[in-house]
C-alpha positions in Angstrom: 22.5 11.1 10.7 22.3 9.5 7.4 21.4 11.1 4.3 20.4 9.4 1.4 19.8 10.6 -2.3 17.2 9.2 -4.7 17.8 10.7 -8.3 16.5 9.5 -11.7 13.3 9.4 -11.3 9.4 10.6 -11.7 7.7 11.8 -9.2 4.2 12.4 -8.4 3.6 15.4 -5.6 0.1 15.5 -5.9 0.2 19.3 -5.6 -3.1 21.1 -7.0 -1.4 24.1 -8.2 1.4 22.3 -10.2 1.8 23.2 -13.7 1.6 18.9 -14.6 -0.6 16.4 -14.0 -0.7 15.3 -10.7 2.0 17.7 -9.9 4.5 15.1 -11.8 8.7 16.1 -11.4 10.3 14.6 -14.1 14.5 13.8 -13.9 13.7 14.4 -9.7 15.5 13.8 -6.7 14.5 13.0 -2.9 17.1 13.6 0.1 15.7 11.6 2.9 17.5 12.2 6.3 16.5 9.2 9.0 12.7 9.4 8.3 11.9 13.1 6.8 11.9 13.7 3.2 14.5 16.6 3.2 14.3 18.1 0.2 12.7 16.5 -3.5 13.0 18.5 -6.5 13.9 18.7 -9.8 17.4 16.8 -10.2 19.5 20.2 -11.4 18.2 22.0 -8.4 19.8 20.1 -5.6 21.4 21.6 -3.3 25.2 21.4 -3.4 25.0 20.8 0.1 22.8 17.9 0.4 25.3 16.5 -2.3 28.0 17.2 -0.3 26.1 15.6 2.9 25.2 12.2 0.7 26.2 9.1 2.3 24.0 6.6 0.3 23.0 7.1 -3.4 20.1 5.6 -5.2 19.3 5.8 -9.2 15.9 5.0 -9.3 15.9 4.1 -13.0 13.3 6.4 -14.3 10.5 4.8 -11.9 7.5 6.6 -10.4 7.6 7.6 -6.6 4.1 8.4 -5.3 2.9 9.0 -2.0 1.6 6.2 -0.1 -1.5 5.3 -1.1 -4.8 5.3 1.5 -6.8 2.3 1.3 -10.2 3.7 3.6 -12.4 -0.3 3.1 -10.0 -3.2 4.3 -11.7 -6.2 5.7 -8.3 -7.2 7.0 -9.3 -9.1 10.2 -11.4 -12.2 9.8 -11.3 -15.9 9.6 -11.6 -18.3 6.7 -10.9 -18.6 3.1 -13.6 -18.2 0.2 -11.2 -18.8 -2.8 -13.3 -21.8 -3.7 -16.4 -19.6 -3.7 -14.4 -17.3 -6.4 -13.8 -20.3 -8.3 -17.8 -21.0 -8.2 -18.5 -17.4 -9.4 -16.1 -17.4 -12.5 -18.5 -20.7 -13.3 -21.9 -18.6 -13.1 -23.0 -19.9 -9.8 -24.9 -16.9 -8.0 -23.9 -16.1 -4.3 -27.5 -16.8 -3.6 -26.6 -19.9 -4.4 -23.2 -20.3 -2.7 -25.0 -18.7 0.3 -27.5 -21.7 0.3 -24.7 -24.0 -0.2 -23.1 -22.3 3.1 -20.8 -20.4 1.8 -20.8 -16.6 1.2 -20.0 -14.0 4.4 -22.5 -16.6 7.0 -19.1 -19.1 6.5 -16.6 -16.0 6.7 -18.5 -14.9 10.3 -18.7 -18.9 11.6 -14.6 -19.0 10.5 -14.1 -15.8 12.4 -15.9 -16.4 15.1 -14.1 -20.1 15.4 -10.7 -18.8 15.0 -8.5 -18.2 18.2 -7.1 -14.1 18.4 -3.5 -15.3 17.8 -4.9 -17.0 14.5 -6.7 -13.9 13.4 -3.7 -11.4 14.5 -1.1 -13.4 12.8 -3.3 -14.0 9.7 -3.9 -9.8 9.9 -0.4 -9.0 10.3 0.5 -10.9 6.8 -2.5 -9.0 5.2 -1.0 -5.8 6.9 2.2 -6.8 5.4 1.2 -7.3 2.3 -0.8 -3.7 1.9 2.6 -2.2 3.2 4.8 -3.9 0.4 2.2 -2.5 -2.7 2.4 1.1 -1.0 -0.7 1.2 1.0 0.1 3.3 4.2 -2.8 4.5 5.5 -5.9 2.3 5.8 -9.2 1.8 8.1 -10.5 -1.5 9.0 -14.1 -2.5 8.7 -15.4 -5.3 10.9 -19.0 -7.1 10.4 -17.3 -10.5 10.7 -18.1 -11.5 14.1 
């Protein structure tokens, strides 16, 4: 099994009882074998072993590893887009009146409700995506859309 080495960098344990701020490691390291974090630590302490065992080395540059991050109010399944109604709200109109117009979550239901399951499963899966690539790992999805 592979074992790879991240070194150089910051990272944030989010251990209570650490002595830093959100139990921050500075100059760490993190062996990951396959899928399991094997070791992380403080870059002097690793073990000669897991050195030894290396077969893919990362310098992380100084950057900041944190745990994924839990996103518990996604509206990640629905139809539609509402950019325009943004656009309308950065001008001062009031959703009262973008609702009266037809817009506002009435439009976002009526798109949801319109749009076939592989629409709204594909369109979800980017969203999904998305979340994944800026470190969300852990979310719960709301509905209310239709």
């Amino acid at each position: 099994m592979s074992l790879e080495i991240w070194s150089a960098c910051r990272v944030a344990t989010m251990q209570a009882d650490a002595a830093t701020p959100y139990g921050l490691v500075e100059d760490a390291a993190i062996a990951v074998e396959g899928d399991v974090i094997a070791w992380l630590g403080p870059l002097r302490q690793l073990p000669a072993a897991l050195q030894e065992r290396c077969t893919r080395h990362h310098d992380a540059g100084g950057a900041l590893v944190t745990p994924g991050l839990i996103d518990c109010h996604t509206h990640l399944v629905y139809g539609g887009d509402r950019a325009a109604e943004f656009e309308l709200r950065l001008n001062g109109a009031s959703y009262e009146e973008i609702a009266r117009a037809g817009g506002g979550i009435a439009s976002t239901v009526q798109a949801t409700r319109a749009a076939s399951e592989e629409k709204l499963t594909l369109q979800s899966q980017r969203r999904l995506d998305s979340l994944l690539d800026e470190g969300v790992t852990t979310l719960e999805i709301k509905s209310g859309y239709g």
